[in-house]
mmCIF file of the N, C-alpha and C atoms, coordinates in Angstrom:
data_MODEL
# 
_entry.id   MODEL 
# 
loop_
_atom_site.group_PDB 
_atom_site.id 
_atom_site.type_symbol 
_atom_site.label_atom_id 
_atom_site.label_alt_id 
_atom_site.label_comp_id 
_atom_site.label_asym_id 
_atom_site.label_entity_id 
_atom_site.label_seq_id 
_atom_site.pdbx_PDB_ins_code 
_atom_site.Cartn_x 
_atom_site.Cartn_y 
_atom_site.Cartn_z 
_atom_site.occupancy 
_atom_site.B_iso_or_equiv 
_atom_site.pdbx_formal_charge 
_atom_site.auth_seq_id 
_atom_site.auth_comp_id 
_atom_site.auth_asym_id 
_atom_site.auth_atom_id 
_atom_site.pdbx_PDB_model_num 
ATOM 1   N N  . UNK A 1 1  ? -16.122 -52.148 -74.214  1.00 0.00 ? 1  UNK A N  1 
ATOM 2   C CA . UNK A 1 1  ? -16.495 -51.619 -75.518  1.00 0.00 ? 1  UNK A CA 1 
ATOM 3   C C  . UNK A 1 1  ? -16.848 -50.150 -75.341  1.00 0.00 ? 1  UNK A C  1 
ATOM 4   N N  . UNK A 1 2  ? -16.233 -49.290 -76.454  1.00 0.00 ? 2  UNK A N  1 
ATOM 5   C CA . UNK A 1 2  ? -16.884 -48.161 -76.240  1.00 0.00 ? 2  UNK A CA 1 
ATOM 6   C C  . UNK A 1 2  ? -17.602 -47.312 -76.909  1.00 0.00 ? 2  UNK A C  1 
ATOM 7   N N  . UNK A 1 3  ? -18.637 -46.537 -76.091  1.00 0.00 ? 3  UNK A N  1 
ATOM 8   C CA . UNK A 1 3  ? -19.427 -45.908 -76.791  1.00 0.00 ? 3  UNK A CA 1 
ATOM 9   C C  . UNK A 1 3  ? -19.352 -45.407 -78.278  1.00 0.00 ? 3  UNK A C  1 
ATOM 10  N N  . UNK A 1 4  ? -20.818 -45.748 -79.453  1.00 0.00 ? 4  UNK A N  1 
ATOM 11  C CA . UNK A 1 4  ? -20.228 -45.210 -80.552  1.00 0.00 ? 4  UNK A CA 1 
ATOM 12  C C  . UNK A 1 4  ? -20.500 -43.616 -80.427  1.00 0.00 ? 4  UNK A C  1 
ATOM 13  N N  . UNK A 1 5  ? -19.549 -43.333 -81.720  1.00 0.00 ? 5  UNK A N  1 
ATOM 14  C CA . UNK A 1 5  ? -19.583 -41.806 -81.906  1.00 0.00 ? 5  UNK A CA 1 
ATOM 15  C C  . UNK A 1 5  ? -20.218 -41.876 -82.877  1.00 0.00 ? 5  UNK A C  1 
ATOM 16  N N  . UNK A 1 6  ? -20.455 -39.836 -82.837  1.00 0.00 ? 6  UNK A N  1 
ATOM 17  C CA . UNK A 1 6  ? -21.141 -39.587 -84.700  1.00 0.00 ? 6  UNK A CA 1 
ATOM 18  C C  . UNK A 1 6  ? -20.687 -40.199 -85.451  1.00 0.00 ? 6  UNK A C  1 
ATOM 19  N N  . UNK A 1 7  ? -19.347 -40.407 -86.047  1.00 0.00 ? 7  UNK A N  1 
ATOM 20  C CA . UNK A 1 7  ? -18.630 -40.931 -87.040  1.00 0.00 ? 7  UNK A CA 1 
ATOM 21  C C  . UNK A 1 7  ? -19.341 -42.504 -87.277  1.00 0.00 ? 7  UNK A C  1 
ATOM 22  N N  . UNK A 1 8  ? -19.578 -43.202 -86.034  1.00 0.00 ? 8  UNK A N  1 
ATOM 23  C CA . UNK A 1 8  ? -19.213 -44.721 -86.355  1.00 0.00 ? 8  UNK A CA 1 
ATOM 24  C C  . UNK A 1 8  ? -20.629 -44.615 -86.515  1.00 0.00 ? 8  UNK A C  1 
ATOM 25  N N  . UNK A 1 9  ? -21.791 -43.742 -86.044  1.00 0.00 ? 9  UNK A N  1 
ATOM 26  C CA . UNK A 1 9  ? -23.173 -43.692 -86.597  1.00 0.00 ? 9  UNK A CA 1 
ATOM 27  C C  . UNK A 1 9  ? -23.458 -43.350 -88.095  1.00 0.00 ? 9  UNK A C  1 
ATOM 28  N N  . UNK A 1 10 ? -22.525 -42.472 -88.763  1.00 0.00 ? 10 UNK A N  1 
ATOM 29  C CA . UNK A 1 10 ? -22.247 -42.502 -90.070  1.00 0.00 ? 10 UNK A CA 1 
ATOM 30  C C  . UNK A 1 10 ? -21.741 -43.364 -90.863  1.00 0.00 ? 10 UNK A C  1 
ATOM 31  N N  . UNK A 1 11 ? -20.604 -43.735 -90.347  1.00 0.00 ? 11 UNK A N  1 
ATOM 32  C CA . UNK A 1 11 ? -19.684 -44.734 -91.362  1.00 0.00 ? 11 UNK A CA 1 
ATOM 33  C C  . UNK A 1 11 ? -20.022 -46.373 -91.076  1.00 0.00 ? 11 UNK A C  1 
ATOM 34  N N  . UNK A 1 12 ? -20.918 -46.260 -90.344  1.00 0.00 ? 12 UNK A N  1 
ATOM 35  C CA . UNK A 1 12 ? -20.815 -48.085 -89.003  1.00 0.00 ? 12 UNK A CA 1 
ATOM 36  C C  . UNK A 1 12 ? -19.743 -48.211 -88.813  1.00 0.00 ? 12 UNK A C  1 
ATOM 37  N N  . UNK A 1 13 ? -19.746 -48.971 -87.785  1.00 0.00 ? 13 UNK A N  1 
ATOM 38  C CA . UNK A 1 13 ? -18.525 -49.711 -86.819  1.00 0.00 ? 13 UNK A CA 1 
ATOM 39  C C  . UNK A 1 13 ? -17.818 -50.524 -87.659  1.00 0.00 ? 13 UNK A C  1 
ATOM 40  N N  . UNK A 1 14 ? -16.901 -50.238 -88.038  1.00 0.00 ? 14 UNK A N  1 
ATOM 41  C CA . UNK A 1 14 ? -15.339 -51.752 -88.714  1.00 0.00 ? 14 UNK A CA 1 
ATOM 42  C C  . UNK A 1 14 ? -15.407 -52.696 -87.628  1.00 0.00 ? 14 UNK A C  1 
ATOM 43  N N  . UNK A 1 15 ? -15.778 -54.089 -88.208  1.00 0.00 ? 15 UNK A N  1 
ATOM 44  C CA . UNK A 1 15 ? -15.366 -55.159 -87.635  1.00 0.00 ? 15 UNK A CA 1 
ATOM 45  C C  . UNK A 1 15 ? -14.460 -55.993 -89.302  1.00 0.00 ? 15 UNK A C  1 
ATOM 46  N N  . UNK A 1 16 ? -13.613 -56.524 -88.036  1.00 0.00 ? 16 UNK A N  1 
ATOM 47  C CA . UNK A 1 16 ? -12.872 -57.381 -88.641  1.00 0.00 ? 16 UNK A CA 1 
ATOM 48  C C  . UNK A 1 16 ? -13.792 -58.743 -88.866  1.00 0.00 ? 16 UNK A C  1 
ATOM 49  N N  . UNK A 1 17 ? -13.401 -59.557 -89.735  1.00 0.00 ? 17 UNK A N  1 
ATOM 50  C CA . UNK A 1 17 ? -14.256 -60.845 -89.925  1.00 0.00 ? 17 UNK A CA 1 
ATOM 51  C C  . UNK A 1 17 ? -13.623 -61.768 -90.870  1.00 0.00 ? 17 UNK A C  1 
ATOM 52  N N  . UNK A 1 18 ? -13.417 -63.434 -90.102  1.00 0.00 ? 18 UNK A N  1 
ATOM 53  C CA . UNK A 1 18 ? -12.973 -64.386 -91.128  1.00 0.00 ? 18 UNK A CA 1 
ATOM 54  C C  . UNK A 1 18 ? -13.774 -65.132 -91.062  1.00 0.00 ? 18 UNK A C  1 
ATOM 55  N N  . UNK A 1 19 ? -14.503 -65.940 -92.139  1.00 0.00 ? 19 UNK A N  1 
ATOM 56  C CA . UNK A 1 19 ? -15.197 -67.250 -92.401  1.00 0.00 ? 19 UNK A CA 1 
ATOM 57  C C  . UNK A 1 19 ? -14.369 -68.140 -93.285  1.00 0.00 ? 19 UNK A C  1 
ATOM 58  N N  . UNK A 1 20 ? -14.230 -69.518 -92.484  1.00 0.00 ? 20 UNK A N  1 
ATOM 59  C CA . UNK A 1 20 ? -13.365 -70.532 -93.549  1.00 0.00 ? 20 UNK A CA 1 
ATOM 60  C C  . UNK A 1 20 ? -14.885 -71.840 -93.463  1.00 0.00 ? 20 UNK A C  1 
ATOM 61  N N  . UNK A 1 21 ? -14.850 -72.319 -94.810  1.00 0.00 ? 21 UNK A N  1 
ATOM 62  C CA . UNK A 1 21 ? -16.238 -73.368 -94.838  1.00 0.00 ? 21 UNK A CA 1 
ATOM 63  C C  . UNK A 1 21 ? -15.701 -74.248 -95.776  1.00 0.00 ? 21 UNK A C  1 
ATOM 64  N N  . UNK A 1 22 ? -16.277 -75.272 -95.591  1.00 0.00 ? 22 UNK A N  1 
ATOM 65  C CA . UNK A 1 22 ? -16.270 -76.880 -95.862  1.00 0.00 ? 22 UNK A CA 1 
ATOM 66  C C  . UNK A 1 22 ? -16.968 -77.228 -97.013  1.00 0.00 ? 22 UNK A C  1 
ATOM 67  N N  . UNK A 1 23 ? -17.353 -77.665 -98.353  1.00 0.00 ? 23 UNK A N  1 
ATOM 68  C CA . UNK A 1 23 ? -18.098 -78.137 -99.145  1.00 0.00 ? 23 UNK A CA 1 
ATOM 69  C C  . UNK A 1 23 ? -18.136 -79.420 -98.871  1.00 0.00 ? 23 UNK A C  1 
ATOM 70  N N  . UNK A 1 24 ? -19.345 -80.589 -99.585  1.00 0.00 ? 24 UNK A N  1 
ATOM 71  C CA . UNK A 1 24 ? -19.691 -81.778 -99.773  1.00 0.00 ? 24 UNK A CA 1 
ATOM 72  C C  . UNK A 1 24 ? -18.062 -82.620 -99.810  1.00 0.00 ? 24 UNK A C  1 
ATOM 73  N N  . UNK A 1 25 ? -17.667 -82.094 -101.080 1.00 0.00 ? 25 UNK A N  1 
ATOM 74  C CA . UNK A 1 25 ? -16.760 -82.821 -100.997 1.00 0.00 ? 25 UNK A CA 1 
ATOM 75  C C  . UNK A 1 25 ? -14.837 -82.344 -100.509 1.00 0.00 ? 25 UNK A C  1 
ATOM 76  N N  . UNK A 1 26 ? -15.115 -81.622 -99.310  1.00 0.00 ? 26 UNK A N  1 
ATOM 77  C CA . UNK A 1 26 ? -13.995 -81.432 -98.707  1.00 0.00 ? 26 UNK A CA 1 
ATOM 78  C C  . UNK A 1 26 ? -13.273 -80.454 -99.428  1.00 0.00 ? 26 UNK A C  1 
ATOM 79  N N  . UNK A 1 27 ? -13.661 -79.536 -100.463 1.00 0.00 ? 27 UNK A N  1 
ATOM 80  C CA . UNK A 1 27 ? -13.143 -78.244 -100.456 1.00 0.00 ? 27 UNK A CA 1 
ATOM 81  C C  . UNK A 1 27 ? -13.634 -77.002 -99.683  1.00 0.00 ? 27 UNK A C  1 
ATOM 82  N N  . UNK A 1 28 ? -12.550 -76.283 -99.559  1.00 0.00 ? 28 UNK A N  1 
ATOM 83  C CA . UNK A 1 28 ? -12.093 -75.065 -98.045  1.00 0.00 ? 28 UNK A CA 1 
ATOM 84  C C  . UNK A 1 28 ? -12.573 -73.711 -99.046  1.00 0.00 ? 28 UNK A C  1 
ATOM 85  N N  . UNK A 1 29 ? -13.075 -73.001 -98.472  1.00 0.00 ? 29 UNK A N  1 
ATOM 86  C CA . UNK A 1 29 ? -12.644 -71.818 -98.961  1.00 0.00 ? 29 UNK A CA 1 
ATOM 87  C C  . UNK A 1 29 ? -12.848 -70.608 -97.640  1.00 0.00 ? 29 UNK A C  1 
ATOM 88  N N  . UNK A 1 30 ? -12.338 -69.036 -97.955  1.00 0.00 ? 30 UNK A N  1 
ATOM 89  C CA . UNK A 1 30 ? -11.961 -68.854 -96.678  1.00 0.00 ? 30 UNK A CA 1 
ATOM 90  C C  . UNK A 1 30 ? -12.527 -67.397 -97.268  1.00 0.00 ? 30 UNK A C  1 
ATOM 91  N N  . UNK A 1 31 ? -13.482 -66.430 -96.550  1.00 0.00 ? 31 UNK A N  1 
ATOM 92  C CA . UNK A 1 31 ? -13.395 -65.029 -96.723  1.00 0.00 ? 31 UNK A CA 1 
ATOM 93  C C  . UNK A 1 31 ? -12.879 -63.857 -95.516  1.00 0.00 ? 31 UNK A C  1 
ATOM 94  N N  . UNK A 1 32 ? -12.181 -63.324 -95.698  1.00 0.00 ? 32 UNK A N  1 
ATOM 95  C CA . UNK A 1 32 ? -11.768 -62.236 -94.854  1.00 0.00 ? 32 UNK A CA 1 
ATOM 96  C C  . UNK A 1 32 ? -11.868 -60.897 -94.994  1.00 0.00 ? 32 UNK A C  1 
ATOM 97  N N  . UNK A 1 33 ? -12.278 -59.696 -93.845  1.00 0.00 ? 33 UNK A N  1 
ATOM 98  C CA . UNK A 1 33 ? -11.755 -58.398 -94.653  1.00 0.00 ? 33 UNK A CA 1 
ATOM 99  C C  . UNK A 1 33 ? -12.893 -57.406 -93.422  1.00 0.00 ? 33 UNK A C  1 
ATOM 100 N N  . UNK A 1 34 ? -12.822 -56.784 -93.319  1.00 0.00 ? 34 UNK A N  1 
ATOM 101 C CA . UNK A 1 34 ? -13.439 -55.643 -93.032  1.00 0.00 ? 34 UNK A CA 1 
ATOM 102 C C  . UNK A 1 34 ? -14.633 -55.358 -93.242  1.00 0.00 ? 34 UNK A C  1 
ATOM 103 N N  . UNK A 1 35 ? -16.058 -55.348 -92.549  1.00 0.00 ? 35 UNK A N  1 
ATOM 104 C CA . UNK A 1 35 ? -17.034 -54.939 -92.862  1.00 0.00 ? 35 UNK A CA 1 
ATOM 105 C C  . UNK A 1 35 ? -17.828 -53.473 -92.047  1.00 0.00 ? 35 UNK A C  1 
ATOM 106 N N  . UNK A 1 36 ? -18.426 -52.786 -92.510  1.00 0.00 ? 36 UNK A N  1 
ATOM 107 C CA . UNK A 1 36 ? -18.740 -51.685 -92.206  1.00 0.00 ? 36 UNK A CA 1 
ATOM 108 C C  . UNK A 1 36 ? -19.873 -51.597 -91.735  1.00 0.00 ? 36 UNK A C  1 
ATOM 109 N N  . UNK A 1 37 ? -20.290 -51.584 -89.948  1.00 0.00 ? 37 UNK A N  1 
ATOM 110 C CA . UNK A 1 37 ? -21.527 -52.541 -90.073  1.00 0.00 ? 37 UNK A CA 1 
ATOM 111 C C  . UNK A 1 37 ? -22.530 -51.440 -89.071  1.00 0.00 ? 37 UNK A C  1 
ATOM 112 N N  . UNK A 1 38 ? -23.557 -51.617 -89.145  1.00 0.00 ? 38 UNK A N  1 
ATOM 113 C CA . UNK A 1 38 ? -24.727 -50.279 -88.034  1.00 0.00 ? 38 UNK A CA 1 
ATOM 114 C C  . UNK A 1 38 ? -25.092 -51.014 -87.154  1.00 0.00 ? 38 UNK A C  1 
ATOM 115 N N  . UNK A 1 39 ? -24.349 -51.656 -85.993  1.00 0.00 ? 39 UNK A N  1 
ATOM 116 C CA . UNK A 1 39 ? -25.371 -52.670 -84.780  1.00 0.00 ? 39 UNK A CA 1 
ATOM 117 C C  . UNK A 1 39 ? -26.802 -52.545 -84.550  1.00 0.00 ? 39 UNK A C  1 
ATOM 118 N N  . UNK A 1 40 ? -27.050 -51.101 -84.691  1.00 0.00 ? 40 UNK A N  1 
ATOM 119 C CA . UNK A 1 40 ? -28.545 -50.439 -84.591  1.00 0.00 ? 40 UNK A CA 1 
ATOM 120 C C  . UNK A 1 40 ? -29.132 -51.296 -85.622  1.00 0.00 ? 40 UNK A C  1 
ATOM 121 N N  . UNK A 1 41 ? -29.112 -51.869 -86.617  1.00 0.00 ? 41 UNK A N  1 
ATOM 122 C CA . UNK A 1 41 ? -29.228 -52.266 -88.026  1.00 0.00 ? 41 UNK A CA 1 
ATOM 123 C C  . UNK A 1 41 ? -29.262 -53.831 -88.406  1.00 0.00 ? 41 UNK A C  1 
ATOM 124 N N  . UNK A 1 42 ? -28.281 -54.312 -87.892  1.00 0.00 ? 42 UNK A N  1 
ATOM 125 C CA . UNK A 1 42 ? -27.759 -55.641 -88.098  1.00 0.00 ? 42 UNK A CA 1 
ATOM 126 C C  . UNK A 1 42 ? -27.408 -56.484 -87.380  1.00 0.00 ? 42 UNK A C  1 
ATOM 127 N N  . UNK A 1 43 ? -27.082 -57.769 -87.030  1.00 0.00 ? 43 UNK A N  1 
ATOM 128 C CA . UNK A 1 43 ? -26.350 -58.233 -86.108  1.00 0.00 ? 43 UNK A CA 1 
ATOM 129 C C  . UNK A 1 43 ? -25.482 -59.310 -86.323  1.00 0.00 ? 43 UNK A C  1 
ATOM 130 N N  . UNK A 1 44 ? -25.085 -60.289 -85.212  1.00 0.00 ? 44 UNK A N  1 
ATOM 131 C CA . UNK A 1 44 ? -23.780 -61.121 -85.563  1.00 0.00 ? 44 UNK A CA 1 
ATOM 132 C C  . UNK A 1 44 ? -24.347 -62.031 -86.403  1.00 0.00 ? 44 UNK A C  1 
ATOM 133 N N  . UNK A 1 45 ? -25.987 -62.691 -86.078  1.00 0.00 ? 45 UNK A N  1 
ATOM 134 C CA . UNK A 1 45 ? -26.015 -64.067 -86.329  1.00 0.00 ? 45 UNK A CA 1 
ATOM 135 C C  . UNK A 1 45 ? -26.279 -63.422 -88.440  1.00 0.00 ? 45 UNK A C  1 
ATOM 136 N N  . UNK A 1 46 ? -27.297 -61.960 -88.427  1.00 0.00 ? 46 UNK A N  1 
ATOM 137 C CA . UNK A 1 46 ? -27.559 -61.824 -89.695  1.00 0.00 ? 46 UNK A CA 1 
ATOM 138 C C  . UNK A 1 46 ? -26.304 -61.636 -90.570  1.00 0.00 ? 46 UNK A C  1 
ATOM 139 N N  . UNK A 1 47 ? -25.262 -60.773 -90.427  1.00 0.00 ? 47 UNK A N  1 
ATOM 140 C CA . UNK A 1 47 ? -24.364 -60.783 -91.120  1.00 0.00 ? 47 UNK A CA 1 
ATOM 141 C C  . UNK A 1 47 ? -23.378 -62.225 -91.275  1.00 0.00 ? 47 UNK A C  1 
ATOM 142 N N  . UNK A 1 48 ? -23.401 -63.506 -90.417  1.00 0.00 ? 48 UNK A N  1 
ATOM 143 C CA . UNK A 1 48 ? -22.706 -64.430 -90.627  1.00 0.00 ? 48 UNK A CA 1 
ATOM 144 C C  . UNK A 1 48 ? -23.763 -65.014 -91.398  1.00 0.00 ? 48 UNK A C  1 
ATOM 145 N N  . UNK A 1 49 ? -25.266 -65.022 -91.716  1.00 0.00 ? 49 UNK A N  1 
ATOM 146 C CA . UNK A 1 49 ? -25.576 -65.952 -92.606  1.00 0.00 ? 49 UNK A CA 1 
ATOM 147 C C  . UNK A 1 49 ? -25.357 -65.353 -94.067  1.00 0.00 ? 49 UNK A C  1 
ATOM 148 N N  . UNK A 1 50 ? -25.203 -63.781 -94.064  1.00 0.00 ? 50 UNK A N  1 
ATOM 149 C CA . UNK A 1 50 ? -25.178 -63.388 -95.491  1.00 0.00 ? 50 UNK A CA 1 
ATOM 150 C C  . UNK A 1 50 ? -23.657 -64.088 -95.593  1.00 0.00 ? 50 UNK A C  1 
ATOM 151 N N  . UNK A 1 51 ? -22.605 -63.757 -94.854  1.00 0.00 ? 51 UNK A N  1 
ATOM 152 C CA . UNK A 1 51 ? -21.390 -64.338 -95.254  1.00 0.00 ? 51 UNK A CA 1 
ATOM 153 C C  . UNK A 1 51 ? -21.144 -66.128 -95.661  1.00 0.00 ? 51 UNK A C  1 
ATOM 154 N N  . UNK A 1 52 ? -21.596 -66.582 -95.064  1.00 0.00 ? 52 UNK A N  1 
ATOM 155 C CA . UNK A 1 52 ? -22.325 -67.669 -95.073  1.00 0.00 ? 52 UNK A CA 1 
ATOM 156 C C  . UNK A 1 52 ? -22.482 -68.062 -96.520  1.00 0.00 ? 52 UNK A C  1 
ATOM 157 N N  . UNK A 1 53 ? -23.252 -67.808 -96.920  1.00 0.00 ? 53 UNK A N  1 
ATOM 158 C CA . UNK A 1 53 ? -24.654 -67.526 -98.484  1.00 0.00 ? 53 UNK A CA 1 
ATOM 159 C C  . UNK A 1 53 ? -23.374 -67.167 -99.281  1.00 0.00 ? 53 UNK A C  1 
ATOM 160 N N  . UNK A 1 54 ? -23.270 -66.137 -98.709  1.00 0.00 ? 54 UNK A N  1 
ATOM 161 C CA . UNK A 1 54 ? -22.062 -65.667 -100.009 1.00 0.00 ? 54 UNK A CA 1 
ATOM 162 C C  . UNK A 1 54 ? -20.773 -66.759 -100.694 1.00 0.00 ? 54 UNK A C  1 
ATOM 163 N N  . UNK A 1 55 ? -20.663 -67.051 -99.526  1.00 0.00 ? 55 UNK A N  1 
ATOM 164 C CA . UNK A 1 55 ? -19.443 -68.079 -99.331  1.00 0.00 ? 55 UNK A CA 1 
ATOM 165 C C  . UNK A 1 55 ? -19.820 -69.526 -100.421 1.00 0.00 ? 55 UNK A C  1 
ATOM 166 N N  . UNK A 1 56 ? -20.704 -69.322 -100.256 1.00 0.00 ? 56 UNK A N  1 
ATOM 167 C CA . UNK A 1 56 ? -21.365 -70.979 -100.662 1.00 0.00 ? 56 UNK A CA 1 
ATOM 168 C C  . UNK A 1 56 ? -21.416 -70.849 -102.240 1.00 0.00 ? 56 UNK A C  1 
ATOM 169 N N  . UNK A 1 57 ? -22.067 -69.605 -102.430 1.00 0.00 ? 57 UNK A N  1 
ATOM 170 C CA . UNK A 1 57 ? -22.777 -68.966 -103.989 1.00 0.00 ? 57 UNK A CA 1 
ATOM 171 C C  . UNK A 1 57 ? -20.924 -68.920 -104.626 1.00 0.00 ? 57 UNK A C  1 
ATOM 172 N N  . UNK A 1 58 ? -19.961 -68.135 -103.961 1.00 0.00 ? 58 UNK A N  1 
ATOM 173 C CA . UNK A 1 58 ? -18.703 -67.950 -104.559 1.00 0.00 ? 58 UNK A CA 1 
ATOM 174 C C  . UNK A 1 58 ? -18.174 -69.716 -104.958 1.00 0.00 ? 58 UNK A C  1 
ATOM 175 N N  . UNK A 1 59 ? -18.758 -70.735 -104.236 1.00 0.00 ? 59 UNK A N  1 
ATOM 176 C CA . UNK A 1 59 ? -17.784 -72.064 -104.307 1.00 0.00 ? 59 UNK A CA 1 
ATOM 177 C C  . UNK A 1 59 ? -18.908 -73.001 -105.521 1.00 0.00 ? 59 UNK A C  1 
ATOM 178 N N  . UNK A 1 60 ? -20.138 -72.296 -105.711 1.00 0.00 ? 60 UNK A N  1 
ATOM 179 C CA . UNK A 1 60 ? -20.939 -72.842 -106.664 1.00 0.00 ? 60 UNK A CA 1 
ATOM 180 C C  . UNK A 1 60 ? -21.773 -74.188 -106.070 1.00 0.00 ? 60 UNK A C  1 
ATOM 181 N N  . UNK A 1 61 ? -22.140 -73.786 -104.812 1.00 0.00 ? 61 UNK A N  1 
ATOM 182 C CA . UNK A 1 61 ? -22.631 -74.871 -103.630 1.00 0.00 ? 61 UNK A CA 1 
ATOM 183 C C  . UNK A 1 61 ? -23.942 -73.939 -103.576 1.00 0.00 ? 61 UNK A C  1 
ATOM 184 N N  . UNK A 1 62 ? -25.232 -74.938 -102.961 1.00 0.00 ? 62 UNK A N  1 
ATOM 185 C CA . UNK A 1 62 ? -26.278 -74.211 -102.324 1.00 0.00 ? 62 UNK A CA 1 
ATOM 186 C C  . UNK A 1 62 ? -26.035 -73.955 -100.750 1.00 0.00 ? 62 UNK A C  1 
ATOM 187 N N  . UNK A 1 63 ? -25.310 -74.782 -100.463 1.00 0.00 ? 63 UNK A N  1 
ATOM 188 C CA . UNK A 1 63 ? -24.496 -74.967 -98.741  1.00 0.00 ? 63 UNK A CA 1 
ATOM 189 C C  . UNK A 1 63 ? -23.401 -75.342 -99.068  1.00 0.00 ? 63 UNK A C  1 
ATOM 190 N N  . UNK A 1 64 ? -22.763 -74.599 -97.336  1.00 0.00 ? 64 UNK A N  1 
ATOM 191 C CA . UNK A 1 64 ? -21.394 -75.669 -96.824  1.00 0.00 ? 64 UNK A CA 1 
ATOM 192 C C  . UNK A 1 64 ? -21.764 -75.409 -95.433  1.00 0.00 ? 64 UNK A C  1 
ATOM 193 N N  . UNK A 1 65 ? -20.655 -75.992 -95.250  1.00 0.00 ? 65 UNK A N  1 
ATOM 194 C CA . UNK A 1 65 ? -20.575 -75.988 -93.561  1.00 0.00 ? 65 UNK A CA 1 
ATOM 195 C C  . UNK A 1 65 ? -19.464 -75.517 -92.880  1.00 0.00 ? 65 UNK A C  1 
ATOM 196 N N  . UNK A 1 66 ? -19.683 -74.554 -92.019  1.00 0.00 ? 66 UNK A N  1 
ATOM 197 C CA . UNK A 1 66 ? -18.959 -73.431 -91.634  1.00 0.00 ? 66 UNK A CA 1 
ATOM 198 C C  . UNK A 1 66 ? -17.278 -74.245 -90.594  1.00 0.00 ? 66 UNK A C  1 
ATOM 199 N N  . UNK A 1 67 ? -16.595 -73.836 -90.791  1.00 0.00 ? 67 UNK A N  1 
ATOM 200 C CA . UNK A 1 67 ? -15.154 -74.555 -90.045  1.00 0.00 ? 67 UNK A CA 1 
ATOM 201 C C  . UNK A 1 67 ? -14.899 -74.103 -88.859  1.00 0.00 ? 67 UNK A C  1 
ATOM 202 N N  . UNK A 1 68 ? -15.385 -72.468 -89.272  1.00 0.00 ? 68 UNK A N  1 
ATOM 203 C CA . UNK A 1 68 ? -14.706 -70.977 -88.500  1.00 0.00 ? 68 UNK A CA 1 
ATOM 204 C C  . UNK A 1 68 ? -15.451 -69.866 -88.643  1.00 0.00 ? 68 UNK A C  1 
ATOM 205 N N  . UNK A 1 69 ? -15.616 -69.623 -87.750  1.00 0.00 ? 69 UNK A N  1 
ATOM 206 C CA . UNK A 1 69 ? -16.343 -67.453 -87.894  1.00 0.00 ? 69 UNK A CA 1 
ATOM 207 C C  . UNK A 1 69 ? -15.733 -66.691 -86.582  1.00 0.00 ? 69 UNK A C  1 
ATOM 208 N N  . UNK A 1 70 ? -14.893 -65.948 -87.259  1.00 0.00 ? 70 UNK A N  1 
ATOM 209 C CA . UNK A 1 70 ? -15.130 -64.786 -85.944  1.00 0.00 ? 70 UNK A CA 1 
ATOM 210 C C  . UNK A 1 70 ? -15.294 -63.669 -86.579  1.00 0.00 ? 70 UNK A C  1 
ATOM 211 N N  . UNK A 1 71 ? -15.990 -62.524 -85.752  1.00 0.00 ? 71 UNK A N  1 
ATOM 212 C CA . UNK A 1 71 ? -16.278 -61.339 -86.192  1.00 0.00 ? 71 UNK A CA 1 
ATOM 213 C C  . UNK A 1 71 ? -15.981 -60.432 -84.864  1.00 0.00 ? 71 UNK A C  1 
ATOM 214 N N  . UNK A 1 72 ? -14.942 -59.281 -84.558  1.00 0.00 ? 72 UNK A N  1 
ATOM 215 C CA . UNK A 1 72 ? -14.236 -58.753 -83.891  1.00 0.00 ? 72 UNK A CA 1 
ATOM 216 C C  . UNK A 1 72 ? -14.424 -57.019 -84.274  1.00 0.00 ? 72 UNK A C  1 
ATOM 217 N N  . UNK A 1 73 ? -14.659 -56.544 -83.295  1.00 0.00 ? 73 UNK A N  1 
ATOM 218 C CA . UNK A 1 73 ? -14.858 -54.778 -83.380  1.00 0.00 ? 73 UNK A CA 1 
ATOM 219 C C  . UNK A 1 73 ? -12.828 -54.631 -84.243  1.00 0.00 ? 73 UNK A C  1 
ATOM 220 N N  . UNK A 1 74 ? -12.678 -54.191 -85.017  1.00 0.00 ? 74 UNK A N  1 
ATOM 221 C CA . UNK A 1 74 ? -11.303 -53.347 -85.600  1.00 0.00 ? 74 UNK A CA 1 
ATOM 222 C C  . UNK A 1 74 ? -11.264 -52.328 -84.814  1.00 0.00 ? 74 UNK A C  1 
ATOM 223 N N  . UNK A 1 75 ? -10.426 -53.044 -83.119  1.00 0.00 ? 75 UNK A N  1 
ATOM 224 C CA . UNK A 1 75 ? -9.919  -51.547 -82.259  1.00 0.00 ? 75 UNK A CA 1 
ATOM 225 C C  . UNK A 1 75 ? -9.452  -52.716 -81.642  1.00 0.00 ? 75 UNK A C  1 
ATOM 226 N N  . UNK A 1 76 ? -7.992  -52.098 -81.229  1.00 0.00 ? 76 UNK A N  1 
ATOM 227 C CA . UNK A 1 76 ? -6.670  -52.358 -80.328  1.00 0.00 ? 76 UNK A CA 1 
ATOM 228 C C  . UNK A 1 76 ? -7.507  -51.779 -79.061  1.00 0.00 ? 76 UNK A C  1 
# 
C-alpha cells in the first residue's frame, strides 16, 4: 500500500465497495460504487455498518443479513 498524498488527504482515499444482503424473507439487494473515505477518520468495520443500515433502510427492513462485503483501495 502506498503512502497517502496531499491529494488523498484532501479528497480521501477511493475505495471500491460491494455489499449484497439477505432480508427475512429471502430478498437480495446489492449496493456498489465508490466511496471517498479519510482512514485517519473512519474505518472498515464503521463504514460497513453505515452501508449495512443503509442497505436495510433502502429494502424497508430494520435488518438483514449481510451475503457479501468487500471494500478494496481503487488502485491497479
Amino acid at each position: 500500500m502506498s503512502a497517502p498524498t496531499s491529494t488523498d488527504a484532501i479528497e480521501g482515499v477511493a475505495f471500491h465497495f460491494i455489499l449484497t444482503a439477505q432480508g427475512r424473507h429471502g430478498e437480495t439487494a446489492t449496493l456498489d460504487g465508490v466511496a471517498y473515505l479519510d482512514p485517519a477518520l473512519t474505518s472498515r468495520a464503521k463504514f460497513f455498518d453505515e452501508m449495512r443500515t443503509h442497505l436495510a433502510r433502502e429494502m424497508g427492513l430494520a435488518r438483514v443479513s449481510v451475503l457479501f462485503f468487500a471494500l478494496e483501495r481503487e488502485a491497479l
